[in-house]
Backbone bond lengths (Angstrom), bond angles and torsions (degrees), N, CA, C in turn:
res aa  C-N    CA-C-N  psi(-1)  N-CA   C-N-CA  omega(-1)  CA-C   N-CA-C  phi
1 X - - - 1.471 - - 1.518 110.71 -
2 X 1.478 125.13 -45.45 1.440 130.56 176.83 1.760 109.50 -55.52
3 X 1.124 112.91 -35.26 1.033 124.39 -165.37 1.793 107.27 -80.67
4 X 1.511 123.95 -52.09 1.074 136.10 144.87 1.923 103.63 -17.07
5 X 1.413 98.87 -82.32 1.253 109.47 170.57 1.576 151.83 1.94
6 X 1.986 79.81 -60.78 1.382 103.44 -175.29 1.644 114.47 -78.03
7 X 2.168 90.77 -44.72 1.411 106.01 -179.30 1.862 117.36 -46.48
8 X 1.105 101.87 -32.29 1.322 114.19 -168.79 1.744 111.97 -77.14
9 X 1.100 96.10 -62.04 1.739 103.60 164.39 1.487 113.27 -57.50
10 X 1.404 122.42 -40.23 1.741 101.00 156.34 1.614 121.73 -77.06
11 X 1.094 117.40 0.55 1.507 105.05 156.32 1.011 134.69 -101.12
12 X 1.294 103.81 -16.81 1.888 96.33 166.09 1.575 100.43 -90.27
13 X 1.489 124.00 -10.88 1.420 92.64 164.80 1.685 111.08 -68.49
14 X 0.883 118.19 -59.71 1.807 125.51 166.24 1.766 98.86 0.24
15 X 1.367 100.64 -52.47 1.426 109.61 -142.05 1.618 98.90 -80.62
16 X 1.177 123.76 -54.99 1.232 139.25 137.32 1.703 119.54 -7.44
17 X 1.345 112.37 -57.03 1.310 121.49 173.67 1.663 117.61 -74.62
18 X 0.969 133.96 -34.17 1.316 166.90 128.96 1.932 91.48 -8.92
19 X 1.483 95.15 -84.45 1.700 85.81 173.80 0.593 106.11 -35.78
20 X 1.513 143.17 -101.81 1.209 159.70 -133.96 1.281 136.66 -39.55
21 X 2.014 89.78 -9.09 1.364 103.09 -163.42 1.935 97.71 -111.91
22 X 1.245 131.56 142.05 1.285 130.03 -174.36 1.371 128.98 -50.24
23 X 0.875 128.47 154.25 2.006 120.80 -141.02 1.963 89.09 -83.75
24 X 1.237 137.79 -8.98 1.517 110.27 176.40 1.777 102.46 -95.22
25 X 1.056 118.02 36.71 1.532 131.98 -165.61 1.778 83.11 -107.23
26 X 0.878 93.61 -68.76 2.194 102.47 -164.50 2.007 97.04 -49.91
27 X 1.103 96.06 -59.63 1.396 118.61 176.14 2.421 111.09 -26.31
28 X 1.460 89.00 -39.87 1.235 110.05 -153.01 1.967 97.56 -104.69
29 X 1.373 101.96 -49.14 1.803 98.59 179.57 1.503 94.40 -132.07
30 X 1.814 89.47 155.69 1.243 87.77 -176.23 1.957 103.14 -100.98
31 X 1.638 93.91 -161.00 1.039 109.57 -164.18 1.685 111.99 -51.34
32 X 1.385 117.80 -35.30 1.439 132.07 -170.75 1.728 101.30 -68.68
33 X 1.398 113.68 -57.83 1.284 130.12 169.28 1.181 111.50 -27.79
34 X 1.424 122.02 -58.34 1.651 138.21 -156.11 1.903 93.78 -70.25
35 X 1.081 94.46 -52.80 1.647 100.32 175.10 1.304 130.89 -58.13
36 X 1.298 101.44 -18.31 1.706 101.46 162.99 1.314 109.80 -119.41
37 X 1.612 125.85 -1.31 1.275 96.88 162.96 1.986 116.32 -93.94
38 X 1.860 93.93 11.28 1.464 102.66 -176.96 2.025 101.04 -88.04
39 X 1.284 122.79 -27.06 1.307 145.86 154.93 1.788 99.47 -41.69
40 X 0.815 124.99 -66.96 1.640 127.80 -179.28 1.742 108.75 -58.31
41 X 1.208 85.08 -64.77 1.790 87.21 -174.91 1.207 117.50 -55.07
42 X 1.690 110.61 -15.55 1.916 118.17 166.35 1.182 124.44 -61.04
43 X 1.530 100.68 -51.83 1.813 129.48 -176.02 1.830 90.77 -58.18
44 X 0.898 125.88 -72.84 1.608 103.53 175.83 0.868 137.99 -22.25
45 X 1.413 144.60 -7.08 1.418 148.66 -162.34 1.333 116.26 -2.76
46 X 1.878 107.72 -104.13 1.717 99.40 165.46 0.936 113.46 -101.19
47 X 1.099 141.71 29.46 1.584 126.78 -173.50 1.383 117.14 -80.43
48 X 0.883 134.45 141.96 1.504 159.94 176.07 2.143 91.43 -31.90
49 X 0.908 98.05 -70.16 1.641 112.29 -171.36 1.716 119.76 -132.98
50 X 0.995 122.76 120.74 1.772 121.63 173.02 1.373 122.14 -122.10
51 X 1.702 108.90 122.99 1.319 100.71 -170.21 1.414 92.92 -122.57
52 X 1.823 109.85 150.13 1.763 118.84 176.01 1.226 108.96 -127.61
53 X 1.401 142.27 179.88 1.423 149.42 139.55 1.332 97.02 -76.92
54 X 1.191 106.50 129.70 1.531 128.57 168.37 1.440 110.48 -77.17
55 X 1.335 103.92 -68.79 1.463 132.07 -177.58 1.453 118.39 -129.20
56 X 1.077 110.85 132.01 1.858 110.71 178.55 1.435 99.21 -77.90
57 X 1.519 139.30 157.08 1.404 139.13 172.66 1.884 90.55 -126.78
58 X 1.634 100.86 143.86 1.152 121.51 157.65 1.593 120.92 -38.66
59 X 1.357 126.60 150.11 1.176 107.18 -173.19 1.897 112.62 79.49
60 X 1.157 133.10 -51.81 1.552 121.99 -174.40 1.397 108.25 127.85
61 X 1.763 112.14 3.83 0.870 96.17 167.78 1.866 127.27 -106.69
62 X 1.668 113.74 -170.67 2.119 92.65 -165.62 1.596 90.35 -139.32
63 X 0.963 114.54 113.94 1.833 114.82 134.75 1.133 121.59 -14.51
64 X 1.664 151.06 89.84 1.463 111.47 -161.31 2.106 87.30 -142.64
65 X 1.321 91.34 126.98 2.159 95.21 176.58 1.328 118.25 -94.17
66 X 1.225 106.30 107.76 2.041 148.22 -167.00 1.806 91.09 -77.08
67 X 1.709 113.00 102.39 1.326 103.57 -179.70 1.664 106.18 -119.60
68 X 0.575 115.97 171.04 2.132 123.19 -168.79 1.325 120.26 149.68
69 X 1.352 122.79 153.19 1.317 125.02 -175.91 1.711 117.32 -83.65
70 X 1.154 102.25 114.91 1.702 124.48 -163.25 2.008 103.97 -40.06
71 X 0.968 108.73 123.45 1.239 111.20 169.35 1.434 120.92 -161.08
72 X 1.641 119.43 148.04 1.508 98.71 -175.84 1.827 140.16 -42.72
73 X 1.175 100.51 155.91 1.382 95.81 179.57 1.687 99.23 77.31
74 X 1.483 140.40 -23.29 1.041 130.86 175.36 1.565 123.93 -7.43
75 X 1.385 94.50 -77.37 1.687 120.91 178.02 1.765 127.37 -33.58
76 X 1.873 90.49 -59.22 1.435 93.95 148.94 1.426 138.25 -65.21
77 X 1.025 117.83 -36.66 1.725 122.41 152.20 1.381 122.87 -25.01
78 X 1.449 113.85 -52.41 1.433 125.71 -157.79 1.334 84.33 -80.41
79 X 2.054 130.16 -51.60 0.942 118.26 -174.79 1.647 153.15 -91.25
80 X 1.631 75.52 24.29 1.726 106.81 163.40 1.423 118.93 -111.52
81 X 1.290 111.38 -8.16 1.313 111.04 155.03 1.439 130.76 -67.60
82 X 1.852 96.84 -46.56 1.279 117.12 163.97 1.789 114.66 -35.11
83 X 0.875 83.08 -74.34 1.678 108.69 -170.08 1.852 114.33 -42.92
84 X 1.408 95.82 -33.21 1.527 111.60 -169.23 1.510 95.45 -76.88
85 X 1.729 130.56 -20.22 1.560 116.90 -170.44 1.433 96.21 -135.73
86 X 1.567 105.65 14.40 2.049 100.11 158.66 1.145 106.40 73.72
87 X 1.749 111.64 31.87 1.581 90.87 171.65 1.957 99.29 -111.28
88 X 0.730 86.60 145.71 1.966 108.86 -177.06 1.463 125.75 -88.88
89 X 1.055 146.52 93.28 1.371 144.21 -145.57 1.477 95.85 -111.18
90 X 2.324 92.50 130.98 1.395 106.38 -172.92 1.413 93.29 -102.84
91 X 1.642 123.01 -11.25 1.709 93.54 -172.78 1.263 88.04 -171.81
92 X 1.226 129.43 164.07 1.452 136.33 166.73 1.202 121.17 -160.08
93 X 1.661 134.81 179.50 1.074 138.37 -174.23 1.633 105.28 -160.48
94 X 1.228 121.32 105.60 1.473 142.71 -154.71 1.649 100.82 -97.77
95 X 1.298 149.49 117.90 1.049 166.65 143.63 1.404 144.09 -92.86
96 X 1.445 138.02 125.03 1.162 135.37 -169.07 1.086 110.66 -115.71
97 X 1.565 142.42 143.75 1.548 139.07 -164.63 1.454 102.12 -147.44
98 X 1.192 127.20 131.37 1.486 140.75 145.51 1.403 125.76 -53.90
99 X 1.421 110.50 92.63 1.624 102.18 175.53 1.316 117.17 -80.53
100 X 1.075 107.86 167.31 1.873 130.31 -169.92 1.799 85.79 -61.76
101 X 1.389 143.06 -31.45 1.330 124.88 -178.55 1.446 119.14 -124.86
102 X 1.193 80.20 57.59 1.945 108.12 174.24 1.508 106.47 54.98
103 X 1.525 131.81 24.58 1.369 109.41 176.27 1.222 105.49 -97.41
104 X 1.682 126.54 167.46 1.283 101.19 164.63 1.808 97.54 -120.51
105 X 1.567 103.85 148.13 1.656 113.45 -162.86 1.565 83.08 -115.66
106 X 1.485 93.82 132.41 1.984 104.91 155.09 1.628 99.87 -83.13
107 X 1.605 96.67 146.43 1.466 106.70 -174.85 1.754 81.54 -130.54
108 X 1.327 119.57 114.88 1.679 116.69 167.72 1.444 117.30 -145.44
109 X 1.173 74.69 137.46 1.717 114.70 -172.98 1.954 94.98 -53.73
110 X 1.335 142.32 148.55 1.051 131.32 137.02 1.503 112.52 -140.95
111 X 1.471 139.59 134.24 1.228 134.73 147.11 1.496 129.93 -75.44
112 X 0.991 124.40 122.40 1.400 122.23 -152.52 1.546 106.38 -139.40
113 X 1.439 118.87 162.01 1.611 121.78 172.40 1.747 103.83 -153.83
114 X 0.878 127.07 163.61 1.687 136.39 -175.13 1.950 87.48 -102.95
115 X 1.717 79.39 121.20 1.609 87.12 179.27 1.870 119.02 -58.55
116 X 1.733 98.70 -50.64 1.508 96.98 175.87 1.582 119.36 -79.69
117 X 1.351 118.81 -36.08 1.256 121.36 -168.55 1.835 112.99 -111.47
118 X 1.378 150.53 49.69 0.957 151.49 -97.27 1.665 80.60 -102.44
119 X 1.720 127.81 -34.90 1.383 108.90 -162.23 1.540 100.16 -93.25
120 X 1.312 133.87 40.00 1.340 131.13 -177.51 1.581 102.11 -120.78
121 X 0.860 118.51 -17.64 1.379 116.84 169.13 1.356 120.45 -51.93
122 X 1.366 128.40 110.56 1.783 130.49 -163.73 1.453 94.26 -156.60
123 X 1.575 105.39 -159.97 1.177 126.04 -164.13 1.972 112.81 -80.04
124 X 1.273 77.27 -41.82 1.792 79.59 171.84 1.231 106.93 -93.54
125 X 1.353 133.07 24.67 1.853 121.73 160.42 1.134 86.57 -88.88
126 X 1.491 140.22 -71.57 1.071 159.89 -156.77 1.356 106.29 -54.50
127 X 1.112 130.54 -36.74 1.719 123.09 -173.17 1.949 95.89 -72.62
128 X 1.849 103.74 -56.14 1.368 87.53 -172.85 1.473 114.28 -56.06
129 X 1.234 121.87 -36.01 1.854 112.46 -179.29 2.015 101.56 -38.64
130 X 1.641 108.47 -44.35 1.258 97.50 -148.35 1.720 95.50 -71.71
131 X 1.011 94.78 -33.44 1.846 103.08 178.24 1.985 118.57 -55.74
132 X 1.632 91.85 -28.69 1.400 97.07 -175.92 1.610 97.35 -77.95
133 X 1.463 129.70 -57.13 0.976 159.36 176.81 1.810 98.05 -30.10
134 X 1.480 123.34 -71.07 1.089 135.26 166.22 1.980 116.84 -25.68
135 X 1.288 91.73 -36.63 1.762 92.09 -155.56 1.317 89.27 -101.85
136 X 1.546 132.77 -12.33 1.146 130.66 -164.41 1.841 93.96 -78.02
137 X 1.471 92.01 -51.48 1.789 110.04 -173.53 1.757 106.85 -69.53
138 X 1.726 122.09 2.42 0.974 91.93 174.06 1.625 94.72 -128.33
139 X 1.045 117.91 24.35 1.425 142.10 159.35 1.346 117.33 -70.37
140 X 1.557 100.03 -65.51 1.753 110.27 179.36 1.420 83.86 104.25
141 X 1.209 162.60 7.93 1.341 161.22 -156.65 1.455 114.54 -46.62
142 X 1.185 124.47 83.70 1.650 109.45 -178.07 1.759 128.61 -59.17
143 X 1.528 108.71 123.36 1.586 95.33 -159.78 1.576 107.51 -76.30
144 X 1.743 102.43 82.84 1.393 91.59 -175.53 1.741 103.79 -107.34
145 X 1.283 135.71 2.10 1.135 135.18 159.33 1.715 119.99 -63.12
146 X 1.300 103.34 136.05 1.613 87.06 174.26 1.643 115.68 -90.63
147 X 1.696 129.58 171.22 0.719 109.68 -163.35 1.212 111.80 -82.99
148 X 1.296 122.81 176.96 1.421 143.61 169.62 1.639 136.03 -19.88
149 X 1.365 75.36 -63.41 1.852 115.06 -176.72 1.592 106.53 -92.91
150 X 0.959 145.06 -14.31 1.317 127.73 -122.92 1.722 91.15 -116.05
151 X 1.672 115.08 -41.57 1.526 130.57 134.84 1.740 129.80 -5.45
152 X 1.058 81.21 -70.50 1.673 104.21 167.24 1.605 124.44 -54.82
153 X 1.401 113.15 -44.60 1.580 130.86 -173.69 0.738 127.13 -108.90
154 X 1.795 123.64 109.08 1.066 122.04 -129.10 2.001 100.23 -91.07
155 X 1.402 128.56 130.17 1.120 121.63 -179.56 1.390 106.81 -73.73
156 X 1.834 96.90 160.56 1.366 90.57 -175.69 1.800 113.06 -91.11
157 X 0.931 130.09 -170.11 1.782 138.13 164.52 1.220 102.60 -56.69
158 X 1.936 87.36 126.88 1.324 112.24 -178.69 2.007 113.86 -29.03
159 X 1.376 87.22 -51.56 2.086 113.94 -161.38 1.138 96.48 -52.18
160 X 1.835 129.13 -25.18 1.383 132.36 168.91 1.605 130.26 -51.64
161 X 1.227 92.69 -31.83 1.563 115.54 -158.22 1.518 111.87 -106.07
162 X 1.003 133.50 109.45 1.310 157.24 -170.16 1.797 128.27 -102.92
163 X 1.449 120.23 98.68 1.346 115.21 -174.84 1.178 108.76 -139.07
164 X 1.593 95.27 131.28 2.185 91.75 -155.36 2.061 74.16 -153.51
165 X 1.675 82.86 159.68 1.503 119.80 172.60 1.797 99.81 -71.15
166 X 1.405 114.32 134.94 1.531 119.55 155.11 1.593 102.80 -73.12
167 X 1.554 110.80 113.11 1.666 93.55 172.99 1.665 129.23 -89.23
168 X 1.214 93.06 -5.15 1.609 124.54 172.94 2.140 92.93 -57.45
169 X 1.101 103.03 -59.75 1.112 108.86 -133.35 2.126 89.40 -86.04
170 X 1.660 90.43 -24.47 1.900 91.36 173.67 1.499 102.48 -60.52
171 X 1.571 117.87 -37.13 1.398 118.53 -148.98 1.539 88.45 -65.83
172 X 1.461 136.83 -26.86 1.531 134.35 -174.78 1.061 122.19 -88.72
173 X 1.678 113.93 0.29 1.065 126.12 166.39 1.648 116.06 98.36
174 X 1.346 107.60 21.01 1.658 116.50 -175.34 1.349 91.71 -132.19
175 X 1.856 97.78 159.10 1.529 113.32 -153.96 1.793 85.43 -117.86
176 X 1.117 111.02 107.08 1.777 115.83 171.40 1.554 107.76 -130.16
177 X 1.818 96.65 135.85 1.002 115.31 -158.95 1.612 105.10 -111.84
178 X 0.865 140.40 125.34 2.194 139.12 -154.37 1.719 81.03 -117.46
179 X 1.214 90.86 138.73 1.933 112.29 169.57 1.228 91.40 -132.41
180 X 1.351 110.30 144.88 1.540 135.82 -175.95 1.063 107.45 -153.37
181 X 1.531 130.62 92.18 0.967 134.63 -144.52 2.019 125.99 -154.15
182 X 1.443 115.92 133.99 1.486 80.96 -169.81 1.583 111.42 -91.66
183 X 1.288 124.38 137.24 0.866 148.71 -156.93 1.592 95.04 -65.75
184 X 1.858 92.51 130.67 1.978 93.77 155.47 1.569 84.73 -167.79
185 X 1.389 94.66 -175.92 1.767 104.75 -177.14 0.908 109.96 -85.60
186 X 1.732 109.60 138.34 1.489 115.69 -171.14 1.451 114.35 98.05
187 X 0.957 104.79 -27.44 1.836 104.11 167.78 1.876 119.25 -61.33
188 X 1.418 107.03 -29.51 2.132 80.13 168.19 1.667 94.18 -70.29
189 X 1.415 113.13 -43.05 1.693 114.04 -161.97 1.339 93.33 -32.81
190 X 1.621 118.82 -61.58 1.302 118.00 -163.58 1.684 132.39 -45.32
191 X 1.302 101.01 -52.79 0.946 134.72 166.64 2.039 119.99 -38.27
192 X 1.351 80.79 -64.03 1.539 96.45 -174.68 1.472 111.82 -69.51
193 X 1.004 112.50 -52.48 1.702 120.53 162.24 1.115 105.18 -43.32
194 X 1.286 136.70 -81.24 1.484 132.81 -173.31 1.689 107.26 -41.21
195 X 1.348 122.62 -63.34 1.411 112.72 -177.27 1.448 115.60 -44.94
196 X 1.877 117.50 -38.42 1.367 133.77 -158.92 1.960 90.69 -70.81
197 X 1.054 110.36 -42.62 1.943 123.21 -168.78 1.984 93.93 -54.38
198 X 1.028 82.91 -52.85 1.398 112.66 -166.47 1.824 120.34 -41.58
199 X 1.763 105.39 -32.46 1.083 130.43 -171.00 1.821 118.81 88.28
200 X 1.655 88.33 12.43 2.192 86.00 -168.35 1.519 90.12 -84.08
201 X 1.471 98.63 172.72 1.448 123.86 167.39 1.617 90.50 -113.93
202 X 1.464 90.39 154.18 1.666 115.92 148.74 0.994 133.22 -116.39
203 X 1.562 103.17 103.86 1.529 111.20 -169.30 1.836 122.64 -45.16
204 X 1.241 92.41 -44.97 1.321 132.65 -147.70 1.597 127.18 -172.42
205 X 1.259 110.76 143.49 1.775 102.24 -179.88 1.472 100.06 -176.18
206 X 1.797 101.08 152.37 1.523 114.82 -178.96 1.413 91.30 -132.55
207 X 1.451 95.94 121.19 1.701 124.73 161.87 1.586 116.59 -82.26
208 X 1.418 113.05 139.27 1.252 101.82 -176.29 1.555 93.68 -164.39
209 X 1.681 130.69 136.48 1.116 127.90 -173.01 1.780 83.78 -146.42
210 X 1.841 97.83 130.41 1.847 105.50 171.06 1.544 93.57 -143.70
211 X 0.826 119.37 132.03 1.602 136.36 -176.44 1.432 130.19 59.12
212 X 1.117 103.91 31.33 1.279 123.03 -168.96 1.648 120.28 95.40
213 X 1.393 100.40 -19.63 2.161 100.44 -165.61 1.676 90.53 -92.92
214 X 1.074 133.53 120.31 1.502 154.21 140.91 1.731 97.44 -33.10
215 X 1.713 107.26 123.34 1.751 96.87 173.88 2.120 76.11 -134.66
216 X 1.277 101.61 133.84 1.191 110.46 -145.02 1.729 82.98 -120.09
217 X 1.624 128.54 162.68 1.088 127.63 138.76 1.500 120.77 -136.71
218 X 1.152 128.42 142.01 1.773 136.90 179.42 1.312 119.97 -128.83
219 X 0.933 108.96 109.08 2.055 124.26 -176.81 1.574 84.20 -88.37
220 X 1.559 109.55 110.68 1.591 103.64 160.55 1.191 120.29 -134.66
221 X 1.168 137.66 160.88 1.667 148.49 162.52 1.486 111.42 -114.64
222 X 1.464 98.68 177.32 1.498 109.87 -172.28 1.552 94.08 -92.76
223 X 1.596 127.14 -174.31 1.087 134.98 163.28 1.215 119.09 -34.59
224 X 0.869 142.20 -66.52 1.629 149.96 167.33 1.789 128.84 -35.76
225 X 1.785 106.13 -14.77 1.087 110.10 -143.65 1.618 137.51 55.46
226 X 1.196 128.68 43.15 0.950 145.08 -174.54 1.581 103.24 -109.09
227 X 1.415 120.23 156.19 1.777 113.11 -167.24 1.604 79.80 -85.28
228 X 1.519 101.54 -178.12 1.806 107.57 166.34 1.661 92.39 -118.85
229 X 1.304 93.20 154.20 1.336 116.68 175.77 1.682 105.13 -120.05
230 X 1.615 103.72 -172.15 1.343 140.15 148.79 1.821 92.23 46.02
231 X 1.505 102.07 -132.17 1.305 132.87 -179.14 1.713 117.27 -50.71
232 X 1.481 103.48 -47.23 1.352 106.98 154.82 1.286 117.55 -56.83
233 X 0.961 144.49 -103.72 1.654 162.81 -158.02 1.818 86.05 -21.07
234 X 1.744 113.41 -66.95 1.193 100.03 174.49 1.111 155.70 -25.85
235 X 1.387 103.11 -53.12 1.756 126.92 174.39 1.412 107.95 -68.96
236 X 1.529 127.48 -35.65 1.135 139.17 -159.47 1.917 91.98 -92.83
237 X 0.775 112.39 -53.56 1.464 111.60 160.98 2.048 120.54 -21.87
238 X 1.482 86.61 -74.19 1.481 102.51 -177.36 1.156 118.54 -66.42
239 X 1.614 121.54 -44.81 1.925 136.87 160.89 1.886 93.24 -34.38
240 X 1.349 126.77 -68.05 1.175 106.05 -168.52 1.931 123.29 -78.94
241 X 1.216 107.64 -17.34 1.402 116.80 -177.37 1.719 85.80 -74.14
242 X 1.022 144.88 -60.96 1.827 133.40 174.72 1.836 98.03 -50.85
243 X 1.063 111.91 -30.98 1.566 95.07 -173.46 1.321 112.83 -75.02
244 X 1.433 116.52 -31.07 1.481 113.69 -178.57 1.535 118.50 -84.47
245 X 1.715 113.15 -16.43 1.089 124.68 -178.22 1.756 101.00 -100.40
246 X 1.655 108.19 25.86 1.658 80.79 169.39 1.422 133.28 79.12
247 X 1.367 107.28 14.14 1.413 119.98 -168.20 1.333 96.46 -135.25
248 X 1.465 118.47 -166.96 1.360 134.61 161.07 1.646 112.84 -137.98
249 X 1.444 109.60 150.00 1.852 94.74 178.80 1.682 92.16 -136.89
């Protein structure tokens, strides 16, 4: 019966956590999912930052959920951590949650692989990222280095690369930004840094790379949380379409 008990009280906490998390979250994992990525977001207690394998991927690469309390520049954080132990991100799913004591914690999804060594990726790569990750966020580290890799690989032509407003998504009153892009390492770094320079937030975002071209999405606001419009949204537009193409604007 205790045991009954327990199961039950950890699933409606699950379930509970599940709320908490923004409605294209349910949409995306299901109920089983929510429960182990509500299992992760536990194992954090206080720590500064907690990172797990979610899922192992064929090949060497891991599913792994990036937890910490949301603050600017976040994004780039995660992706200078990345960068510092060579792991390369094929896709992700970026989330923000309201805790029961007013903080708000990013809970994110990342798929990832180690560019040179792809079957070394385990439990202890992953702890030091979270440790690197940790000192970065209690640093304040501005992601003004570029990454690593990104030097090395050669981008493709500008005419390739595509960064436009969702207008669907202005008409609702949110500012989303589409990358279409050909994929190499160092391209979210790029990306995210430039938005982070920029003064945007990221609300939210879905990573997604199929044949090599990265088709990217970013829900962002200005400091305030406010959508961007007009003249802004523009400039901020073009700043990252030169960032992904290897330039600066």
């Amino acid at each position: 019966m205790g045991a009954v008990s327990l199961m039950s009280a950890h699933s409606g906490d699950a379930e509970r956590f599940a709320q908490t998390m923004p409605a294209p979250y349910a949409s995306v994992f299901s109920a089983a999912e929510a429960s182990e990525h509500f299992r992760i977001v536990q194992a954090r207690g206080e720590k500064e930052a907690h990172i797990e394998i979610w899922r192992a991927l064929r090949g060497g690469g891991a599913a792994i959920c990036v937890v910490a309390d949301d603050r600017p520049g976040l994004l780039s954080l995660i992706m200078m951590a990345f960068d510092d132990h060579d792991l390369d991100v094929m896709s992700a799913q970026i989330f923000c949650r309201d805790r029961d004591d007013g903080a708000v914690e990013a809970v994110d999804l990342f798929w990832v692989r180690r560019i040179e060594q792809p079957s070394t990726l385990d439990d202890k790569v992953i702890a030091q990222v979270a440790i690197t990750l940790s000192r970065l966020i209690l640093e304040d580290e501005a992601p003004s280095k570029p990454a690593a890799h990104s030097a090395t690989i050669p981008v493709g032509p500008s005419e390739t690369n595509r960064v436009y407003v969702d207008e669907m998504a202005l008409q609702k009153g949110e500012s989303v930004l589409v990358v279409e892009a050909q994929d190499y390492p160092g391209l979210l770094f790029a990306i995210t840094s430039e938005l982070h320079r920029r003064g945007v937030e990221v609300v939210s975002s879905s990573i997604h790379t199929e044949g090599g071209i990265a088709q990217d999405r970013f829900c962002v606001t200005d400091e305030e949380g406010r959508a961007l419009r007009g003249e802004r949204l523009a400039s901020i537009q073009l700043a990252v379409l030169a960032a992904v193409s290897g330039g600066s604007a």
